[in-house]
N, C-alpha and C positions, 0 to 999 in steps of 0.2 A: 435571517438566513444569510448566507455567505459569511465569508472570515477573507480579513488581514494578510497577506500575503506574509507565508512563514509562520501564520499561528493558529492552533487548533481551535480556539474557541472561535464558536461564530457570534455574529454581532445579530442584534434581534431583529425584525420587522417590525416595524412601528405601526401599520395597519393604514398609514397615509396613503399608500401608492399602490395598487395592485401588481404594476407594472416592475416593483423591488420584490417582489416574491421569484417571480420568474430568471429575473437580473442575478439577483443574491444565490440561488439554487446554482446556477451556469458556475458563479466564482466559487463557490464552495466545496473546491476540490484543489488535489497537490499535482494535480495535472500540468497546470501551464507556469509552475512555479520552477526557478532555476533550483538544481543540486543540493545547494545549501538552504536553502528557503523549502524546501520541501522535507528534505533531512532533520532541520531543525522540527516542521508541523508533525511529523511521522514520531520522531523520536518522544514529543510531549504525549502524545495521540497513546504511546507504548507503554512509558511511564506511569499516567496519569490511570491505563486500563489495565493495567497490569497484565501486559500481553505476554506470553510465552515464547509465541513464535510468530512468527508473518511467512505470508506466501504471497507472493509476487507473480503478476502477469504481462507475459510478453506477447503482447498481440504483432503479427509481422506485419499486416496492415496499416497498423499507426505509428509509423514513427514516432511522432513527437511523443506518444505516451509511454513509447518503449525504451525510446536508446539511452535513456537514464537506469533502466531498473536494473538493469548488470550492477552498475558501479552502485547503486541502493541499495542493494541486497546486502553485496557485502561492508559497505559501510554501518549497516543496521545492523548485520551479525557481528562485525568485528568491534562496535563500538559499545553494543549492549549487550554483546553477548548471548542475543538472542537466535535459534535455529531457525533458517531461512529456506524456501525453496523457489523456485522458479517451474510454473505453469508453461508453457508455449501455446499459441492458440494461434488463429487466423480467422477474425470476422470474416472474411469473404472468399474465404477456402475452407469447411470443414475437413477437408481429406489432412489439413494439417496440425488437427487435432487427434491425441492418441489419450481415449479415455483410460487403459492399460496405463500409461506410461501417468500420466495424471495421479492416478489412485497410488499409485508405488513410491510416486514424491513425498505426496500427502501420508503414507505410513510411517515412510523413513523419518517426515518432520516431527511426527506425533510420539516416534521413538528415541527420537534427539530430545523432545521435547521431555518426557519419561524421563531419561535419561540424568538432565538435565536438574531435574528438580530433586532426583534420588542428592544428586550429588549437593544441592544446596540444602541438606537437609541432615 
């Protein structure tokens, strides 16, 4: 469980410590990785799954997990050319969630996304 800061693969549990299960799950995300180090785990993550599009969440509550994903999105779109959207949410407010505005994202990407593959084709 968990991975290397900057890289998609995680590293195994070796079944010695119960107490690295727990440890290694916490690290195992692009959460508390800077810009480029998360960019770099994201972009292998894209490649290697051959993702079409990503969707992206800005919760207003958490900074720290959000005020990167502006500048994510569009470094993901513009460097892999892959369609991006952006969710908004708020854990501790649902009044600032708009399931309307959600789904309409999610069509437009799924249309980019269509779109997208006509033209590699």
């Amino acid at each position: 469980m968990g991975s290397l800061e900057g890289n998609f693969d995680p590293y195994e549990y070796d079944g010695a410590d119960r107490c690295d299960i727990w440890q290694g799950s916490r690290i195992f995300s692009v959460c508390p990785m800077g810009m480029d180090l998360r960019s770099k785990a994201m972009k292998e993550s894209i490649k290697r799954n051959a993702i079409d599009g990503a969707i992206f969440a800005s919760n207003r509550s958490c900074k720290v997990y959000s005020v990167l994903q502006m500048d994510q999105q569009k470094r993901i779109s513009e460097e892999l050319g892959i369609p991006a959207v952006m969710i908004d949410f708020d854990h501790a407010d649902d009044r600032k969630y708009s399931e309307a505005g959600t789904f309409l994202r999610i069509e437009a990407l799924l249309e980019n996304i269509e779109r997208r593959r006509m033209n590699l084709s």
